[in-house]
Backbone as a chain_set.jsonl record, in Angstrom:
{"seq": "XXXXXXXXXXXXXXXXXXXXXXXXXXXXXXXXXXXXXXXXXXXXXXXXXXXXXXXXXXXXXXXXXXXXXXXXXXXXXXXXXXXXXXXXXXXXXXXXXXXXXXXXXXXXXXXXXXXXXXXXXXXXXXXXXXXXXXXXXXXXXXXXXXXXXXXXXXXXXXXXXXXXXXXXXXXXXXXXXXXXXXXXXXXXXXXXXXX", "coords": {"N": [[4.451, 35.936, 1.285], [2.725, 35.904, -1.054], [4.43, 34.137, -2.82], [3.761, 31.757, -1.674], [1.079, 31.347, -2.747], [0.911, 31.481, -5.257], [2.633, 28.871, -5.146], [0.771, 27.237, -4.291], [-1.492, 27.139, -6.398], [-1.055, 25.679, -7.616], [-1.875, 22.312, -9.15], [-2.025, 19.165, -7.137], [-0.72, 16.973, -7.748], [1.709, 17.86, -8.85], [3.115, 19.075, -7.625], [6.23, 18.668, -5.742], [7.878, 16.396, -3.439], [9.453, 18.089, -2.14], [8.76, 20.424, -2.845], [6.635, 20.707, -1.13], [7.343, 20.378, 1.637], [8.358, 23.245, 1.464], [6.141, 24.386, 1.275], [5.026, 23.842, 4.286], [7.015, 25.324, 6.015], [6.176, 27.949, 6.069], [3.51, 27.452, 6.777], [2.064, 24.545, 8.062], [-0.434, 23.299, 8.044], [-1.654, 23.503, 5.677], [0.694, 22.486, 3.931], [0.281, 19.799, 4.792], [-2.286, 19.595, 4.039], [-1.858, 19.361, 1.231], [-0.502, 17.011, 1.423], [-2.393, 15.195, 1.89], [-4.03, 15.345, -0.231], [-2.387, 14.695, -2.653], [-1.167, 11.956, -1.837], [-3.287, 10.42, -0.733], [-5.271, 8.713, -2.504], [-3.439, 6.758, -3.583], [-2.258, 5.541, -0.966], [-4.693, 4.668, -0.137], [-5.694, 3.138, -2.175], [-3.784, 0.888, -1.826], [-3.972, 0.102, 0.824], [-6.671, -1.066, 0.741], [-6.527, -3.061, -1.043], [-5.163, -4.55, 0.563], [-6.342, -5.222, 2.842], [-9.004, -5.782, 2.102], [-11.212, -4.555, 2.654], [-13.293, -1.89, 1.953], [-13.986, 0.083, 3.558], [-12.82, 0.114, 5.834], [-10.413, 0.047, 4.891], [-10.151, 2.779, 4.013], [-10.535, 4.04, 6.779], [-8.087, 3.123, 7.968], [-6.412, 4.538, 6.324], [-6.926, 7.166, 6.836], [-6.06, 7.166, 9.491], [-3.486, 7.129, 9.02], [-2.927, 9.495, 7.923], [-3.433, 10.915, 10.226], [-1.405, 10.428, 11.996], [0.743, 11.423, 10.498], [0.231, 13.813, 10.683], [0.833, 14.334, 13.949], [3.815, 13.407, 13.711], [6.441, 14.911, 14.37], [8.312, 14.764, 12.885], [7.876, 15.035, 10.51], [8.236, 17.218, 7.901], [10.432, 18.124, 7.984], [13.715, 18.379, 6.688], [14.927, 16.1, 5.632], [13.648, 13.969, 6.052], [11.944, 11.397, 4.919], [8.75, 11.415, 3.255], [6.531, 10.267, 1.892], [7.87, 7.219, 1.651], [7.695, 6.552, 4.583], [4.77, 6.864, 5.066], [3.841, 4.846, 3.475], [5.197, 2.815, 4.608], [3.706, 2.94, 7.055], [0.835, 2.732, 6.676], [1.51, 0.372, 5.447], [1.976, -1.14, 7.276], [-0.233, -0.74, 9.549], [-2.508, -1.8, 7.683], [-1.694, -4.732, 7.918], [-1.415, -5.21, 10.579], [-4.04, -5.133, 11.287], [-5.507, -6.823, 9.284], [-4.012, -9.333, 10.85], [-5.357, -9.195, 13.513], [-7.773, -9.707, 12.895], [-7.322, -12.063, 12.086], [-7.053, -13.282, 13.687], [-9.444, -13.327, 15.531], [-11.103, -14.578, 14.064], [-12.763, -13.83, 12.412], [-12.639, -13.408, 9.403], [-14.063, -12.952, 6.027], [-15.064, -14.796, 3.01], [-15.091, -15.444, -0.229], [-17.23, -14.478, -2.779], [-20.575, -14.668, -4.391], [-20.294, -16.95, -7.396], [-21.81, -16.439, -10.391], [-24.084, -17.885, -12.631], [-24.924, -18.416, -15.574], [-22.613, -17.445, -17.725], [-21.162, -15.0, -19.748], [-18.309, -14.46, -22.708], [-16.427, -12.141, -22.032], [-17.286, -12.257, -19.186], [-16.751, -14.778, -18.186], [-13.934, -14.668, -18.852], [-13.599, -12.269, -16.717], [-13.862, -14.277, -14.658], [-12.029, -16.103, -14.41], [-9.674, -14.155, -14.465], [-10.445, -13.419, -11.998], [-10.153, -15.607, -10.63], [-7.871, -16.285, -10.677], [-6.434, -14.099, -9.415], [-7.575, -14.634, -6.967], [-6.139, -17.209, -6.448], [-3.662, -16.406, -6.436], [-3.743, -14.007, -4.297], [-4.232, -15.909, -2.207], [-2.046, -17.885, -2.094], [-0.38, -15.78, -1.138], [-0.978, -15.449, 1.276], [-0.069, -17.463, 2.675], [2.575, -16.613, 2.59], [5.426, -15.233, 4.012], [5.361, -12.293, 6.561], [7.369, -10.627, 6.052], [7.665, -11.073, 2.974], [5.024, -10.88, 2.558], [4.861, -8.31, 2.248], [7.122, -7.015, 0.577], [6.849, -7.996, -1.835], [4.327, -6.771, -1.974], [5.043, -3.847, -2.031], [6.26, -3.812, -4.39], [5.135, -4.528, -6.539], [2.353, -4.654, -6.569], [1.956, -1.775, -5.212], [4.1, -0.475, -6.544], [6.468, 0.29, -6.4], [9.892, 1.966, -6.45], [13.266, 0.396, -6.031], [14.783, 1.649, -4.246], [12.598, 3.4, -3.268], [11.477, 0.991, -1.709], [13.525, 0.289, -0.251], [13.665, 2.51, 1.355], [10.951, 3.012, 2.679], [10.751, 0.09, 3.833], [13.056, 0.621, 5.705], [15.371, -0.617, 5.596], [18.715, -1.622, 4.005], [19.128, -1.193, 0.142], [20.334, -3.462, -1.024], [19.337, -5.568, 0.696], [16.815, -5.388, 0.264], [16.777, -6.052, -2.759], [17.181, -8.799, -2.072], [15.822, -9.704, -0.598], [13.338, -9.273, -2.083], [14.069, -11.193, -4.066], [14.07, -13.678, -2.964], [11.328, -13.632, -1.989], [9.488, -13.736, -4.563], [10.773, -16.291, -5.301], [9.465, -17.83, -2.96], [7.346, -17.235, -3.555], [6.429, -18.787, -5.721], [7.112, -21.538, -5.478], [4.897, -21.511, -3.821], [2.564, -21.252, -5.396], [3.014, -22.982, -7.07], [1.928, -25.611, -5.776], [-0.328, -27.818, -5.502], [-2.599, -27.827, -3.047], [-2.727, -24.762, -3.44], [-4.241, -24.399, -5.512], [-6.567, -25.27, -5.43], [-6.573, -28.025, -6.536]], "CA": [[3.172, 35.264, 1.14], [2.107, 35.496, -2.288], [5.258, 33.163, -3.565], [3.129, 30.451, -1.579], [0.073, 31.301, -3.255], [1.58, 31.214, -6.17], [2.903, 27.212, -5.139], [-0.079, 26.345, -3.681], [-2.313, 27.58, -6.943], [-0.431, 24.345, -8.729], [-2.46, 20.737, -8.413], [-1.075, 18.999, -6.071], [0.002, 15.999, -8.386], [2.756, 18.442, -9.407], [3.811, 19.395, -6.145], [6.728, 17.28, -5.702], [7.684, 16.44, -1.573], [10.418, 19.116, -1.351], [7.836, 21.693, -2.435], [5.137, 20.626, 0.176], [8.352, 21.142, 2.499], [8.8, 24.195, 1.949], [5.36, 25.32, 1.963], [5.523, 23.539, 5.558], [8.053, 26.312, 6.81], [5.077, 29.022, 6.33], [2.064, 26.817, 6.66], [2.623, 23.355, 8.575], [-1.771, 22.93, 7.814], [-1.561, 24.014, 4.175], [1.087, 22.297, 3.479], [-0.572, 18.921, 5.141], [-3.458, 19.413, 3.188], [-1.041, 19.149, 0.239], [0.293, 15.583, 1.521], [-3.404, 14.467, 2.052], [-4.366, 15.321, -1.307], [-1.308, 14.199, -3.415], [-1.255, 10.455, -1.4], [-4.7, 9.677, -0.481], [-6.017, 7.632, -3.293], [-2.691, 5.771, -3.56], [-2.795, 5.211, 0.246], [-6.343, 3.665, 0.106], [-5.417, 1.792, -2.624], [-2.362, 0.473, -1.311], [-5.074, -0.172, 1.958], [-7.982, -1.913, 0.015], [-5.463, -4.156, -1.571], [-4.555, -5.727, 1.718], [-7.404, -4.993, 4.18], [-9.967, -5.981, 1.488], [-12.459, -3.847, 2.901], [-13.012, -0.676, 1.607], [-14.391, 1.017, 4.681], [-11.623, -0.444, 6.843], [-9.066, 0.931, 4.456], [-11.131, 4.353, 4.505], [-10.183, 4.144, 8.545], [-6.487, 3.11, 7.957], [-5.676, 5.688, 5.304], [-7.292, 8.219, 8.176], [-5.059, 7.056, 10.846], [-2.312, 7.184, 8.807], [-3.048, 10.857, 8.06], [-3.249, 11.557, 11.707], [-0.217, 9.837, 12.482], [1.548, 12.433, 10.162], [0.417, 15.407, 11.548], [1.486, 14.538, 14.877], [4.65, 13.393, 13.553], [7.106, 16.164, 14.254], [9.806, 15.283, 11.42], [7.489, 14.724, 9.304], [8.472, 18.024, 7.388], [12.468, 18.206, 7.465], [14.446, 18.382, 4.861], [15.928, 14.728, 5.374], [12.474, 13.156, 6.202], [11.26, 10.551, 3.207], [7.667, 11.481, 3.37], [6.544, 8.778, 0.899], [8.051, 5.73, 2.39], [7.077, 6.622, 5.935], [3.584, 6.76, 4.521], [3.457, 3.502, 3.254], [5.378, 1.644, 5.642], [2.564, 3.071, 8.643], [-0.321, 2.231, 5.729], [1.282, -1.511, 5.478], [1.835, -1.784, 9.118], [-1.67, -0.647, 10.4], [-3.201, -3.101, 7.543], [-1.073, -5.977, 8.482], [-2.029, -5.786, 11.663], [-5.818, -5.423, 11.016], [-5.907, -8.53, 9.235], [-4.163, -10.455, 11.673], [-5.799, -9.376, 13.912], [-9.045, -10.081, 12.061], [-7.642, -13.673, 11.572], [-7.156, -14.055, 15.258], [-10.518, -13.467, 16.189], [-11.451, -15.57, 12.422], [-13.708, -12.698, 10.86], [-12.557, -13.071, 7.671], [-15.288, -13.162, 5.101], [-14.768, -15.12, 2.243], [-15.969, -15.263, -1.183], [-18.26, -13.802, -3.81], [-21.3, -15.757, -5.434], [-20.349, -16.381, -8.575], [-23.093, -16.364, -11.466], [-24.191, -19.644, -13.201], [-24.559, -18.582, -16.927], [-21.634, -16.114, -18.117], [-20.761, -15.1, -21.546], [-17.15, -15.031, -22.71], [-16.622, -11.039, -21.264], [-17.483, -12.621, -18.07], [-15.874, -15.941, -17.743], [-12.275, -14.095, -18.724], [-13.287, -11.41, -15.854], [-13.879, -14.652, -13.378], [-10.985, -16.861, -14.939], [-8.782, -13.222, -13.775], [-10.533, -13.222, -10.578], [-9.449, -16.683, -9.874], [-6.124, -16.301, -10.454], [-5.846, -13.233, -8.706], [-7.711, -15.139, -5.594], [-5.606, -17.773, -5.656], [-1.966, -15.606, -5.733], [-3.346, -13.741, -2.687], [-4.469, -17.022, -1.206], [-0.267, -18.185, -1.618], [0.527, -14.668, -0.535], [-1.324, -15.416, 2.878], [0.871, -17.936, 2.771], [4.229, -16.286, 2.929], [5.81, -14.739, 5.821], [5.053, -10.72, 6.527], [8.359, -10.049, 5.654], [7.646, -11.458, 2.223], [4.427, -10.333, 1.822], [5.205, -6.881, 2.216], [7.776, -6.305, -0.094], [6.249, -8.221, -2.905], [2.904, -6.193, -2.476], [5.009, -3.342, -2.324], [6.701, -3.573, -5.394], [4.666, -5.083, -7.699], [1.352, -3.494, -6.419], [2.303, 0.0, -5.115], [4.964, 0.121, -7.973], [7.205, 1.411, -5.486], [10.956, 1.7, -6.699], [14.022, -1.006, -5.148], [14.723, 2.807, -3.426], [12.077, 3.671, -2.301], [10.665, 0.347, -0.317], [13.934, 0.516, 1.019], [12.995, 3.262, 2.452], [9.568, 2.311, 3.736], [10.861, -0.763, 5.158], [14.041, 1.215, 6.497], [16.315, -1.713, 4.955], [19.679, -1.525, 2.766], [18.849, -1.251, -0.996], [20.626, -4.528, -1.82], [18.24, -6.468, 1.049], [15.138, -5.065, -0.77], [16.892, -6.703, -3.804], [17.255, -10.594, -1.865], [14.289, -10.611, -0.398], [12.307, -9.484, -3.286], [14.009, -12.31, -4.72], [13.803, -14.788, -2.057], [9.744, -13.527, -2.042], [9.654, -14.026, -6.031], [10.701, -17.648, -5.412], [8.603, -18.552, -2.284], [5.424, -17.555, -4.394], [6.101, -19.312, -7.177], [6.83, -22.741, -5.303], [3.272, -21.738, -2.925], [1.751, -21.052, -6.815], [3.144, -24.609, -7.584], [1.632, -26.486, -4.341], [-1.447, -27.988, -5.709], [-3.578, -27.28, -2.862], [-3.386, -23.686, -3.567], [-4.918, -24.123, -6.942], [-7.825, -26.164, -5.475], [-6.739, -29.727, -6.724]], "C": [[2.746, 35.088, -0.318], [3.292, 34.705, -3.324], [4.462, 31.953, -3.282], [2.054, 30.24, -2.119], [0.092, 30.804, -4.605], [1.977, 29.591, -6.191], [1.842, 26.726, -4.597], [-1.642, 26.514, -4.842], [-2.105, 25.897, -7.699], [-1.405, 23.162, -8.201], [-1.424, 20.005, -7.615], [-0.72, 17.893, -6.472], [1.766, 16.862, -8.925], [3.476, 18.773, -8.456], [4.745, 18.018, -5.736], [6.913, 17.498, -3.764], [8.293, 17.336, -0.853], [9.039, 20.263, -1.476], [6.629, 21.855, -1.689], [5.699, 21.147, 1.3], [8.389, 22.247, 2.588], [7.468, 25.123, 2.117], [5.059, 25.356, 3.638], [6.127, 24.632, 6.795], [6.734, 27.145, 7.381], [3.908, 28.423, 7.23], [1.82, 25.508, 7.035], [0.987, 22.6, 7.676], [-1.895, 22.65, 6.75], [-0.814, 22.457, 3.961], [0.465, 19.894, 3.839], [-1.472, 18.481, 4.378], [-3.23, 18.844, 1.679], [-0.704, 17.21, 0.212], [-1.083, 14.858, 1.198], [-3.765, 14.286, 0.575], [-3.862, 14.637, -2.694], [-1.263, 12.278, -3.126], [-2.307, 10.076, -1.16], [-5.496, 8.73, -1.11], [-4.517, 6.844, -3.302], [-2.567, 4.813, -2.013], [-3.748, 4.207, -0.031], [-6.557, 2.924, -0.577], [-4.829, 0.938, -2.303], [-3.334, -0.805, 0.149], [-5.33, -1.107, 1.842], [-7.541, -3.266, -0.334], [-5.221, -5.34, -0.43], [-5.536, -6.163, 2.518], [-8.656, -5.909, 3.212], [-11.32, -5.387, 1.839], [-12.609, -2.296, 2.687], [-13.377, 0.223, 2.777], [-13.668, 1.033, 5.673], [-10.414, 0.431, 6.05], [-9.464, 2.501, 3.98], [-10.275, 4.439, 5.961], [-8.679, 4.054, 8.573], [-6.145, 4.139, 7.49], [-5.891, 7.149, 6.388], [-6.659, 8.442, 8.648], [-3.859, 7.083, 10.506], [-1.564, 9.117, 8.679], [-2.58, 11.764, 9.767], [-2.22, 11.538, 12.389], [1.161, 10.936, 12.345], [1.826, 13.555, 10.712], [1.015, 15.287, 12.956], [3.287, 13.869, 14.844], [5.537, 14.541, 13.606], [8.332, 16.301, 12.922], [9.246, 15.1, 10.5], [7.809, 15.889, 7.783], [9.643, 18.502, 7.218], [12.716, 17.748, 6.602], [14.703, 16.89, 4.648], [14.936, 13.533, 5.399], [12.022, 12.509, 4.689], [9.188, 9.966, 4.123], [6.726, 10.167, 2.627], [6.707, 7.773, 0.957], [7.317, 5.696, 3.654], [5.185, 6.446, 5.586], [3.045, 5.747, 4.139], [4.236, 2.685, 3.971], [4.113, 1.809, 6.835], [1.513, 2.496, 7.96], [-0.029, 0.747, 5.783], [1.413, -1.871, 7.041], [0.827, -1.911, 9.871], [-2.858, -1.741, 9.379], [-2.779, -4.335, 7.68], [-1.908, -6.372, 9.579], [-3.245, -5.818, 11.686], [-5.675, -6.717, 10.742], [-5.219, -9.703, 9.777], [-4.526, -10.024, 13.026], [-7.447, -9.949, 13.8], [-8.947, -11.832, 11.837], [-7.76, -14.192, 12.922], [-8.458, -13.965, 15.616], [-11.948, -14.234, 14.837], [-12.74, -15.27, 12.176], [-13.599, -12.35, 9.533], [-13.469, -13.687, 6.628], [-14.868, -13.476, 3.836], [-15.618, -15.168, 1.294], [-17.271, -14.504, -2.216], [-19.161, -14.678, -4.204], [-21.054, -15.504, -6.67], [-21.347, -16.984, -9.616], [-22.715, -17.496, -12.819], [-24.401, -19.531, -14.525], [-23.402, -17.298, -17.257], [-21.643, -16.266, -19.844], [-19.477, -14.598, -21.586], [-16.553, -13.748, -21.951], [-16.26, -11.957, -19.952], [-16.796, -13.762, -17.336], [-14.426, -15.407, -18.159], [-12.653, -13.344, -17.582], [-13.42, -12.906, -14.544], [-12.948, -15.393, -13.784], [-9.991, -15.688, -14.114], [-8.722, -13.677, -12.48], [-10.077, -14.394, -9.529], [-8.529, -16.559, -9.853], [-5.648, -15.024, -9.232], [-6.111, -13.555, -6.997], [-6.543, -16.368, -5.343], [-3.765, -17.37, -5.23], [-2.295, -14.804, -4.314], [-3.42, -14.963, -1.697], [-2.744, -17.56, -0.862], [-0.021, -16.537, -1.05], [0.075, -14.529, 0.981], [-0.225, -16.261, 3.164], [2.289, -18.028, 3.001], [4.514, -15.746, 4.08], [6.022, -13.039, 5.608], [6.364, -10.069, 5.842], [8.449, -10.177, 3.593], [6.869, -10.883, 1.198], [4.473, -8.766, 1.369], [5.961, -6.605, 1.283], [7.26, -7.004, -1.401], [4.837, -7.08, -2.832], [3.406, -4.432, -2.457], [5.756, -2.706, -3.627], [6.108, -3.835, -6.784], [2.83, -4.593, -7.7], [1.082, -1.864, -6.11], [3.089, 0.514, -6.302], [6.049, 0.913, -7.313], [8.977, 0.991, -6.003], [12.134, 0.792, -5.773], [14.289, 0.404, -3.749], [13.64, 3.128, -2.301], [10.67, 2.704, -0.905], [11.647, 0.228, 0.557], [13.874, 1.147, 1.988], [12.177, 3.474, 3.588], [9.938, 1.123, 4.574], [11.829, -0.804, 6.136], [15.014, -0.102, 6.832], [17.282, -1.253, 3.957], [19.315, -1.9, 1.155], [19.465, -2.777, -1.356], [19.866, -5.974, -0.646], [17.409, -6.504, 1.028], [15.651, -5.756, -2.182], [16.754, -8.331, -3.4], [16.286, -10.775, -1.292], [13.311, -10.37, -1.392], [12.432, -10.874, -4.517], [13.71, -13.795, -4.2], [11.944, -15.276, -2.162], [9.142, -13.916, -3.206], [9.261, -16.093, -5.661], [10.29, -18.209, -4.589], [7.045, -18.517, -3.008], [5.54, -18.243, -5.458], [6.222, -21.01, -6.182], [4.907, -22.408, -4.254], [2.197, -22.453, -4.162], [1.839, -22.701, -7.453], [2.409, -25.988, -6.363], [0.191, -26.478, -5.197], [-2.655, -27.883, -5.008], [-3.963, -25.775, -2.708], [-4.107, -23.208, -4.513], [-6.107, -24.5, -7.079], [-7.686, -27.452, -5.929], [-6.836, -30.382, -6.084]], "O": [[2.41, 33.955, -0.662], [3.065, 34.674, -4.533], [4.306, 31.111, -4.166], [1.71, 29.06, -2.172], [-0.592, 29.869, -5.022], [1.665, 28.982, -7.214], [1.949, 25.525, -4.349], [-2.736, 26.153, -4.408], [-2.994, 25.198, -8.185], [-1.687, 23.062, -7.007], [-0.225, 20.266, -7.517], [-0.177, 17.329, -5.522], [2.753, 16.224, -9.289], [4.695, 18.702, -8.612], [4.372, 16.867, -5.507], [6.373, 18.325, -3.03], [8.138, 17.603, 0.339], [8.463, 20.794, -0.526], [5.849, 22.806, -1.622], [5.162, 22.016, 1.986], [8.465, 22.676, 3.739], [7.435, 26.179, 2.748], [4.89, 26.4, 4.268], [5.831, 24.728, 7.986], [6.296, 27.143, 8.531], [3.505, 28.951, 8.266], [1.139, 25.016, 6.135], [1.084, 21.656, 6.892], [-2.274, 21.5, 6.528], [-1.483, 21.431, 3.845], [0.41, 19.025, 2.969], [-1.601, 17.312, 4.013], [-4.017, 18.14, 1.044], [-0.699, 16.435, -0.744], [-1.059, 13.979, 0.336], [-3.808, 13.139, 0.131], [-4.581, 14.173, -3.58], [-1.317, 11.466, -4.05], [-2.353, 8.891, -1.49], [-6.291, 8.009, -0.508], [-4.788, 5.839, -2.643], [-2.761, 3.598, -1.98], [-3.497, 3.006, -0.129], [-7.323, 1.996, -0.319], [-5.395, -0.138, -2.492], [-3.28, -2.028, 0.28], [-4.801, -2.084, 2.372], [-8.057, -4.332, 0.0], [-5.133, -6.564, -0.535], [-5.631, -7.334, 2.885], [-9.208, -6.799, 3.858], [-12.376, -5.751, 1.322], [-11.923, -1.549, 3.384], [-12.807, 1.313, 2.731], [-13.789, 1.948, 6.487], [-9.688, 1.283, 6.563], [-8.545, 3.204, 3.559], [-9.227, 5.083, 5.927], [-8.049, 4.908, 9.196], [-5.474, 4.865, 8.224], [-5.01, 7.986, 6.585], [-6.23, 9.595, 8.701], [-2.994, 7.071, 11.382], [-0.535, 9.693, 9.031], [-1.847, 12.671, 10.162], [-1.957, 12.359, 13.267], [2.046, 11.261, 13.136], [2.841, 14.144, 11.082], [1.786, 16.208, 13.227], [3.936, 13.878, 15.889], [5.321, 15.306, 12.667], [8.906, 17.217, 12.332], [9.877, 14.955, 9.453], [7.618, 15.409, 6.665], [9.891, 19.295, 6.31], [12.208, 16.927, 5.838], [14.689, 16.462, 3.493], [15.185, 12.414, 4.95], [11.835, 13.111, 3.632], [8.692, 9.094, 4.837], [6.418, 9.167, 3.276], [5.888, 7.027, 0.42], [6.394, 4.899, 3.819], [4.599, 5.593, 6.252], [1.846, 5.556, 4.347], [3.811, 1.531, 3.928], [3.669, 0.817, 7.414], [1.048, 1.556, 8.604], [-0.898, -0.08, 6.059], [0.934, -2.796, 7.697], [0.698, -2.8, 10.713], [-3.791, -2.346, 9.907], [-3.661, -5.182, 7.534], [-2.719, -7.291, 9.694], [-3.663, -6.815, 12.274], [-5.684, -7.631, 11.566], [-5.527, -10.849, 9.449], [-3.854, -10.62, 13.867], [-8.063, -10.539, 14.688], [-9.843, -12.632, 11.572], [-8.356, -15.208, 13.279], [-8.668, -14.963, 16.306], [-13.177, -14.294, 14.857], [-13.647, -16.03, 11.839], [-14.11, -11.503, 8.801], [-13.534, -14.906, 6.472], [-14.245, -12.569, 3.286], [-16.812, -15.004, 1.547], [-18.257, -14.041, -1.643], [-18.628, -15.755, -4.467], [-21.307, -14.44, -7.235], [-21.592, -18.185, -9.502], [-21.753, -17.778, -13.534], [-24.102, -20.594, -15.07], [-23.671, -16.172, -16.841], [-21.938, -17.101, -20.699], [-19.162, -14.148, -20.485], [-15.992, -14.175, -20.943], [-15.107, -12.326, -19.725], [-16.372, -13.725, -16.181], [-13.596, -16.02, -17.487], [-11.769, -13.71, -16.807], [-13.045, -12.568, -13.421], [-12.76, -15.665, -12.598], [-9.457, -16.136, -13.099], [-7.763, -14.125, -11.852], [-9.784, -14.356, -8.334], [-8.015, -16.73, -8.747], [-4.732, -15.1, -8.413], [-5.443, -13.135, -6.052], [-6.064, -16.513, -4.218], [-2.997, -17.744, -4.345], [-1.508, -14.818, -3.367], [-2.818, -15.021, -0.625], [-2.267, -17.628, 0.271], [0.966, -16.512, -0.315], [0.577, -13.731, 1.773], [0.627, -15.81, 3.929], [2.997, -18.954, 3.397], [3.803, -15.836, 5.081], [6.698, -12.567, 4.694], [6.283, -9.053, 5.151], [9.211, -9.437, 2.971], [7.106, -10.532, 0.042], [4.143, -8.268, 0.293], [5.514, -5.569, 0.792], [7.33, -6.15, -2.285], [4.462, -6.64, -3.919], [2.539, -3.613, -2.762], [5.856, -1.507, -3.884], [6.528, -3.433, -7.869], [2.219, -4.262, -8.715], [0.296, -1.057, -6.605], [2.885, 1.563, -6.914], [6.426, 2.026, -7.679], [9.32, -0.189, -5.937], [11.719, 0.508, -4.649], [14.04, 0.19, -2.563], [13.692, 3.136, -1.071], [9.83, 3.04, -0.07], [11.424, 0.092, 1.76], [13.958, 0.797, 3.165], [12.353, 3.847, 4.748], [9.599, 1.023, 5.753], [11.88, -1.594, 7.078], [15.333, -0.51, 7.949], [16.861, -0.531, 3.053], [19.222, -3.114, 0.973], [18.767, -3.288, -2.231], [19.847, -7.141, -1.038], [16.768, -7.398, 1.581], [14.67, -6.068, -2.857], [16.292, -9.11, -4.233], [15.721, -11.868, -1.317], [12.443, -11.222, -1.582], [11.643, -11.36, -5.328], [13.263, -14.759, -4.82], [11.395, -16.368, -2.302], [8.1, -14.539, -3.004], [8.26, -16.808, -5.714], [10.409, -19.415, -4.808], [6.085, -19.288, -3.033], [4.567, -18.272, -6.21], [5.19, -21.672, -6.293], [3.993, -23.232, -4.225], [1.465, -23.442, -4.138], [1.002, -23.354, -8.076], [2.629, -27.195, -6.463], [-0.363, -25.43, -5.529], [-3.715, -27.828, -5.631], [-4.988, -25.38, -2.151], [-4.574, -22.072, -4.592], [-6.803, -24.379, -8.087], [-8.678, -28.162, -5.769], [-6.942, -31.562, -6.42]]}, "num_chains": 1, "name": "protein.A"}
């Protein structure tokens, strides 16, 4: 007992996934508490990102939690804690927002403010661009969007989305490239730019 005290005194950014494992053996709760703490803001970012609602991806990041614990392998040695985590996180906001489009609750837009100063018109000049790449990234096909949002927004290595999307490392390399070059012709389609 006091070796785990000892690993469980550490922040839990330092705690890498084997040593959550092995507190696991002793402490299945503990060591849980460990996963929650270590992934939870990346999670809910990861969420927010897709879901666009922060209280919705509050509820996902939850259920993804819950999902774990009753996962039984979630704690073997061979288990990739980390991918599994964000493939259930992009799968449960996927399906939110289409289901959200099927029943066409999606809330659009911000008002945006009629004198700016230069500060302000670069932060809404960003915000356009960044609305209209997700607007082409509605545009692509799930298989598309997913691995672009998880490589270039999660930051997730060619490894480890293979993982998450439980695909061969060199078909996380062709569709990230395939995905690459469907957003750039969407990005080139003039009515996604508003013309």
């Amino acid at each position: 007992m006091p070796k785990l005290s000892l690993v469980t005194a550490q922040a839990p950014s330092v705690l890498d996934d084997e040593a959550i494992k092995a507190i696991a053996r002793d402490n299945r709760r503990a060591a849980m508490d460990f996963v929650v703490l270590k992934y939870r803001e990346r999670l809910l970012h990861h969420a927010v990102y897709i879901v666009k609602d922060y209280q919705e991806a509050v509820d996902v990041t939850q259920e993804v939690f819950i999902k774990a614990m009753r996962e039984r392998r979630f704690f073997q040695d061979d288990f990739k804690m980390k991918a599994w985590l964000f493939r259930v996180t992009s799968n449960l906001c996927f399906n939110l927002v289409r289901d959200r489009k099927r029943r066409g609750a999606i809330l659009e837009g911000m008002q945006k403010p009629t004198h700016l100063d230069a500060s302000q018109t670069e932060t809404v000049f960003r915000s356009e661009r960044q609305d209209q790449i997700m607007q082409a990234m509605d545009r692509l096909s799930d298989d598309h969007r997913k691995i672009l949002m998880l490589r270039y927004y999660s930051d997730l290595s060619y490894a480890e989305i293979a993982d998450a999307l439980d695909v061969a490392l060199g078909t996380v390399m062709s569709r990230l490239s395939r995905a690459k070059g469907k957003l750039m012709e969407v990005l080139d389609d003039p009515g996604v730019m508003g013309l």
